[in-house]
C-alpha positions as CSV (number, residue, x, y, z in Angstrom):
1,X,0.0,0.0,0.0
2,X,3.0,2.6,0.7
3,X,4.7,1.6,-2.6
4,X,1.2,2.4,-4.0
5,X,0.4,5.7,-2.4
6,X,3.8,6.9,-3.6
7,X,3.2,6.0,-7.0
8,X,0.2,8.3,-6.9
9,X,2.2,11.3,-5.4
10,X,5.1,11.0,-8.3
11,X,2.1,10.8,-11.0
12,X,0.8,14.0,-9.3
13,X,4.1,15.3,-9.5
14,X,5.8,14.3,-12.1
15,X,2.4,14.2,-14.6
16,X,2.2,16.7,-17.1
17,X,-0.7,19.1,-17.0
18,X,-3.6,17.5,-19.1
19,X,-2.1,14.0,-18.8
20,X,-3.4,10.8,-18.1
21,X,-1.4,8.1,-16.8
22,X,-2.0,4.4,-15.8
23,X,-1.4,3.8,-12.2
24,X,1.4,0.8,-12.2
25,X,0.9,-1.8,-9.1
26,X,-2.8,-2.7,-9.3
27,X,-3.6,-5.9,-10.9
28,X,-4.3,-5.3,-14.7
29,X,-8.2,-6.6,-13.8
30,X,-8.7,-3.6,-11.7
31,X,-6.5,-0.5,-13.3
32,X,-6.6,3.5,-12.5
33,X,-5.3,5.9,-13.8
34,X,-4.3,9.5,-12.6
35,X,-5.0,13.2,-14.3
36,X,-3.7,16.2,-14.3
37,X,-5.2,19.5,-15.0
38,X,-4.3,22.8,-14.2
39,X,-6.6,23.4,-11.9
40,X,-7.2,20.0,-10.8
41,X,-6.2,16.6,-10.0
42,X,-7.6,12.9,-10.6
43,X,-7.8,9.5,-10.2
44,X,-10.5,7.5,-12.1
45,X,-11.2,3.7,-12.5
46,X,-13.5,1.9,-15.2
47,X,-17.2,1.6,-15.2
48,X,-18.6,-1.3,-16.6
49,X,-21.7,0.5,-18.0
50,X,-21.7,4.5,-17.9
51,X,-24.5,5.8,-15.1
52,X,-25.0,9.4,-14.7
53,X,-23.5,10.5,-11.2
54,X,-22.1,13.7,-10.0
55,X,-21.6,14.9,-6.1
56,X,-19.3,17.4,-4.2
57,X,-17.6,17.0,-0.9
58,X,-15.5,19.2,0.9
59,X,-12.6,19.9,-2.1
60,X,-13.1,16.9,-4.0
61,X,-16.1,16.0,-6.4
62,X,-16.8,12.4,-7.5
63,X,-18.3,12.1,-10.9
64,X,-18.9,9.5,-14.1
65,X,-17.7,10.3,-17.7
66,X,-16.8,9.3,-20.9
67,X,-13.5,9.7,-21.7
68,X,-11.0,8.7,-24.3
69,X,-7.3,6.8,-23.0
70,X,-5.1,5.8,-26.0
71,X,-7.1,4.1,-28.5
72,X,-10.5,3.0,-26.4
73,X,-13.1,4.9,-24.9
74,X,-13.9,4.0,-21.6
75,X,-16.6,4.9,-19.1
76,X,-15.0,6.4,-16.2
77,X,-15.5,7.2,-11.9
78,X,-13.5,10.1,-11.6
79,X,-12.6,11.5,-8.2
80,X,-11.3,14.9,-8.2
81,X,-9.3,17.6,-6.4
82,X,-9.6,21.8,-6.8
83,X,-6.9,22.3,-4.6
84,X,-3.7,21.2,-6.2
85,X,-1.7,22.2,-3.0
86,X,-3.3,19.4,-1.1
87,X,-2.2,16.8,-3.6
88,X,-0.2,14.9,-1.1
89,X,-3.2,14.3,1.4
90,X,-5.6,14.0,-1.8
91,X,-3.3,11.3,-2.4
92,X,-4.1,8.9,0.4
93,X,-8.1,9.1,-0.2
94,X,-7.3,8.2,-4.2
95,X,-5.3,5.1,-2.4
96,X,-8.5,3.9,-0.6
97,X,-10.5,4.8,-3.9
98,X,-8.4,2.8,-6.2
99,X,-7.4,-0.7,-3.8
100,X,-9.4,-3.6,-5.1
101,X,-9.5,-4.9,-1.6
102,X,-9.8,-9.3,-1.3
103,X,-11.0,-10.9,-4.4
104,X,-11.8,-6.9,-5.8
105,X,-14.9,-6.8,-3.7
106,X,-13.9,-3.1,-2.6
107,X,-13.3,-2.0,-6.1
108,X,-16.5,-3.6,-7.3
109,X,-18.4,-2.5,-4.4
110,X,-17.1,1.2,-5.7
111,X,-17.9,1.1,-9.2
112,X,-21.7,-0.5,-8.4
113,X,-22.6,1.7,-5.9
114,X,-20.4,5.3,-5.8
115,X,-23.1,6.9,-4.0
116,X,-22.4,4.8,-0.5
117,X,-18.6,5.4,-1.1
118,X,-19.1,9.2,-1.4
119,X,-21.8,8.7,1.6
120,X,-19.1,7.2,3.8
121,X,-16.3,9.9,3.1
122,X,-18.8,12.6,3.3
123,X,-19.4,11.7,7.0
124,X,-15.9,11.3,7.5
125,X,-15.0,14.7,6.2
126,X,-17.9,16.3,7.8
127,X,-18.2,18.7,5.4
128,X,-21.6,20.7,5.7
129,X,-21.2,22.7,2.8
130,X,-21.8,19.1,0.5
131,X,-25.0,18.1,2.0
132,X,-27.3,21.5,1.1
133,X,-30.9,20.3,0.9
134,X,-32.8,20.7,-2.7
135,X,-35.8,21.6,-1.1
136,X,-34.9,25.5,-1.5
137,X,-34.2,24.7,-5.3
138,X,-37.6,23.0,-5.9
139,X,-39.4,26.1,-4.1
140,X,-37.8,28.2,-7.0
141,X,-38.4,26.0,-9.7
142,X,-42.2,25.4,-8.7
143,X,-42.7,29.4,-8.4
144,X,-41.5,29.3,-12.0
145,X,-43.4,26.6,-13.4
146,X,-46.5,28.6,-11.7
147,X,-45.1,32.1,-13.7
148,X,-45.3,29.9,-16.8
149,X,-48.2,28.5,-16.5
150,X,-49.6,32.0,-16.0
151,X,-48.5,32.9,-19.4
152,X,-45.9,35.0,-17.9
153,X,-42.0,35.2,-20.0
154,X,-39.9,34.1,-16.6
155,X,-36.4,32.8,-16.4
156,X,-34.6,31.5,-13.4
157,X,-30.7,32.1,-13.7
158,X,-29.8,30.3,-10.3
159,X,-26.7,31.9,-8.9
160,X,-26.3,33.9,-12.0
161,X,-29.2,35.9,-11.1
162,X,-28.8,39.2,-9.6
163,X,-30.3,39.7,-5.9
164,X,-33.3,38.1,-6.8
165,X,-34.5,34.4,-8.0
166,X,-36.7,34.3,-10.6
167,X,-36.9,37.4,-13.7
168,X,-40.4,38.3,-15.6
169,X,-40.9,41.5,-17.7
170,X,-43.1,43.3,-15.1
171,X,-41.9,41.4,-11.3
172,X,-38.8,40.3,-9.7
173,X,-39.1,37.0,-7.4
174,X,-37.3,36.0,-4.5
175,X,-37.8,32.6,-3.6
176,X,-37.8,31.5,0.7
177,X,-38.7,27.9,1.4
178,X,-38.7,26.1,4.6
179,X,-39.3,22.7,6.2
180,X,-40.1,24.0,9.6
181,X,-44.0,23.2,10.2
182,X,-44.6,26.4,12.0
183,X,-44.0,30.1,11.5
184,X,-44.0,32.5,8.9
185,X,-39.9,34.4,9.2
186,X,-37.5,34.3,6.5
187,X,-34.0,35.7,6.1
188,X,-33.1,38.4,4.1
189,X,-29.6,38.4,3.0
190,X,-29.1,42.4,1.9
191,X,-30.9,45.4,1.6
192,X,-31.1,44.7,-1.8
193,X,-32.8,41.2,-1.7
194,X,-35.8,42.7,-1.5
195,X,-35.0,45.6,-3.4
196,X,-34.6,46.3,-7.0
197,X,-34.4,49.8,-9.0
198,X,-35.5,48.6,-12.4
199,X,-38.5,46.1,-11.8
200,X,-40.5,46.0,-8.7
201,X,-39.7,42.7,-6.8
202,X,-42.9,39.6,-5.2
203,X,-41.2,37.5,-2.8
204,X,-43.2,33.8,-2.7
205,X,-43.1,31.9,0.5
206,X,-43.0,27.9,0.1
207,X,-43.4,25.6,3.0
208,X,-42.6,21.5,2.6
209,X,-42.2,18.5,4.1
210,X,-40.2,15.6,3.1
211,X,-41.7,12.8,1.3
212,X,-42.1,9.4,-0.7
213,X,-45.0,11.0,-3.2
214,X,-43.8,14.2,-3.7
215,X,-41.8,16.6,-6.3
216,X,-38.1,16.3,-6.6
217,X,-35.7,18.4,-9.0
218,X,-35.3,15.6,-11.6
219,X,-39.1,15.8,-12.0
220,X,-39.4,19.7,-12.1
221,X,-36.6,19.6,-14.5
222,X,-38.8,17.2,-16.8
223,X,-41.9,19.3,-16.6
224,X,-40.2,22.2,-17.3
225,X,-38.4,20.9,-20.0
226,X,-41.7,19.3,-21.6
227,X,-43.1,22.8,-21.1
228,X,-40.7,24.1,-23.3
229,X,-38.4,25.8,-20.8
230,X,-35.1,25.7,-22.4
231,X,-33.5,22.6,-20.8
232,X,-29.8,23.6,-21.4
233,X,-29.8,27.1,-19.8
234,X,-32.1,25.0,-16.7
235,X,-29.2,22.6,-16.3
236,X,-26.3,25.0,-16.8
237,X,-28.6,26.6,-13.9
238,X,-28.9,23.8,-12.0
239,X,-25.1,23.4,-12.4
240,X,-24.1,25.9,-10.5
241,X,-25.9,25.6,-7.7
242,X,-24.2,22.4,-8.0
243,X,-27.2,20.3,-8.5
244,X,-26.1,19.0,-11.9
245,X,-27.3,15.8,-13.3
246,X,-26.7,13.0,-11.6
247,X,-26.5,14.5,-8.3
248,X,-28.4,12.2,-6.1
249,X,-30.4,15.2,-3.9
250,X,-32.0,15.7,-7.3
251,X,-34.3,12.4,-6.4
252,X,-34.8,13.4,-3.0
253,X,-39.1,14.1,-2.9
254,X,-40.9,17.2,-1.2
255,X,-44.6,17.6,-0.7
256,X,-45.9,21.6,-1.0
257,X,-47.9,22.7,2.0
258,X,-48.5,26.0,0.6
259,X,-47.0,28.7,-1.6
260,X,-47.5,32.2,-0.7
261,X,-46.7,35.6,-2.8
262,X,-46.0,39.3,-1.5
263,X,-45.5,42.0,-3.2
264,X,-43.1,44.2,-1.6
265,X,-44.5,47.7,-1.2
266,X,-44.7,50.4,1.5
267,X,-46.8,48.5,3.9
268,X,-44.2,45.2,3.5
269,X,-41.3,45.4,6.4
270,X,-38.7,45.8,4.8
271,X,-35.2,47.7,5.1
272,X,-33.6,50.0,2.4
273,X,-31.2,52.7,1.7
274,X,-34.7,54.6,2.6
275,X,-34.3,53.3,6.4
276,X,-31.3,55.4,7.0
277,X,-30.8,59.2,7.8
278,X,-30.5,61.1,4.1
279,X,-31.2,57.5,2.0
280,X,-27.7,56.5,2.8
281,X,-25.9,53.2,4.6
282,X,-24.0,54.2,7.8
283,X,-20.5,54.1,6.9
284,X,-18.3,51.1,7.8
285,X,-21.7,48.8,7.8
286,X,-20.7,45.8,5.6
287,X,-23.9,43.9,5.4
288,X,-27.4,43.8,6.8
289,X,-29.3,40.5,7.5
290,X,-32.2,40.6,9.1
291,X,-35.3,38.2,9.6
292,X,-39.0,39.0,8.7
293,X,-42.1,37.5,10.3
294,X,-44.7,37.1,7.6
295,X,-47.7,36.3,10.1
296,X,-50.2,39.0,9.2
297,X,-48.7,40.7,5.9
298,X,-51.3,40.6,2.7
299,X,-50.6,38.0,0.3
300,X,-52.1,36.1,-2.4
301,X,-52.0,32.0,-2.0
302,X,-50.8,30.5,-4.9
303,X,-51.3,26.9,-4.2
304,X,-55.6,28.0,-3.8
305,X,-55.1,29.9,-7.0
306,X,-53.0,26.8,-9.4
307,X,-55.7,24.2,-7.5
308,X,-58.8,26.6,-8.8
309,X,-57.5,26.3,-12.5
């Protein structure tokens, strides 16, 4: 195993950038091979059949492709690294991703089910950041299959977008979704959230709860698609917010409980430039969060109006 882990250090090292080279040691039933990018680093092993599967975890990603080595094509796992400064320490998880273990049951158990793998060194790495629930995802994708259903021109950007969610010709949208069964407060993350000097701005409140029967992102992104929503610019969307395909929260089911709108206008709490002595910030403030109890404020319920159509 030491020989082996050294092997992958000098092919990190020594590789040139764009390079693929076969990782010598394994038996020739079970080979890997390393990669080197400039921004990244790699170790992939061989898929029998090519499944789509994509995840994130701390500064590696794990993900399937098709990729061309000498004169075959072969579907590929590939487990990556951003930060090519850690390549030593990214070495010794590549070790435990590439050993075939007795009579290759570890490498098979890898290449037939990535998902417990990346399950396992998720935990390990405890790395928060990986696990984001898709609920908040599906409340802005429902909001805009409602906006298109109403006949209205909408586009959802994801973290492209400026301050707000969701884009029409006459409304901005900002999205807030919770699980919690109780309560109406949501987070605003800036003044200008809620805020927008071009197009006056709705912001929809969506409660769930997890389910079995319910709507996940792979079946929003089918609707939408089957609605005519462009499905490239939803993906390349959906992509970074890092709920590409593949990504396994993408099956994960939510029930709506109910989907509120309000428009923000005078009477909605709400803090601007306007809040502050002559329109201006204070100096020195950096940001402004604050949280807003909806309980009370005017607002149209969309899920009465979609179940009345």
């Amino acid at each position: 195993m030491t020989e082996l882990l050294d092997r992958i250090k000098e092919n990190f090292s020594r590789g040139y950038f764009g390079k693929v080279m076969a990782l010598e040691g394994l038996p020739d039933e079970y080979p890997a091979w390393t990669i080197k990018k400039n921004d990244w680093l790699g170790i992939a092993v061989p898929l029998e059949n090519f499944t789509e599967f994509s995840e994130y975890f701390s500064n590696m990603r794990i993900f399937a492709k098709d990729a061309d080595i000498g004169n075959a094509t072969y579907h590929l796992l590939i487990l990556s690294c951003d930060d090519i400064s850690l390549r030593n320490e990214f070495a010794s998880v590549c070790l435990q991703f590439v050993l075939p273990g007795n009579n290759g049951e570890q490498r098979n158990e890898l290449i037939h089910n990535p998902e417990s793998w990346w399950e396992k060194w998720k935990n390990l790495l405890g790395n928060i950041s990986s696990s984001q629930s898709p609920y908040p995802v599906i409340g802005e994708l429902l909001v805009l299959e409602y906006l298109l259903k109403q006949g209205t021109d909408a586009k959802w950007y994801g973290a492209e977008s400026g301050s707000q969610d969701i884009e029409s010709p006459y409304y901005f949208y900002e999205v807030k979704s919770t699980t919690k069964r109780y309560g109406y407060e949501v987070t605003v993350n800036s003044i200008y959230q809620l805020n927008n000097a071009e197009h006056p701005v709705k912001l929809v409140f969506c409660r769930f709860e997890p389910t079995s029967s319910g709507v996940s992102i792979d079946m929003l992104t089918e609707r939408l698609a089957n609605a005519g929503y462009p499905e490239k610019l939803l993906e390349k969307s959906l992509t970074r917010v890092r709920f590409e395909k593949g990504c396994t929260a993408r099956k994960k089911q939510y029930k709506l409980l109910e989907m509120k709108c309000y428009e923000i206008n005078d009477d909605f709490p709400v803090i601007s430039e306007s809040s502050f002595k002559g329109n201006v910030i204070p100096k020195n403030i950096l940001r402004i969060n604050y949280t807003v109890d909806l309980s009370g404020v005017p607002c149209e319920n969309l899920t009465e109006t979609e179940h009345e159509q």
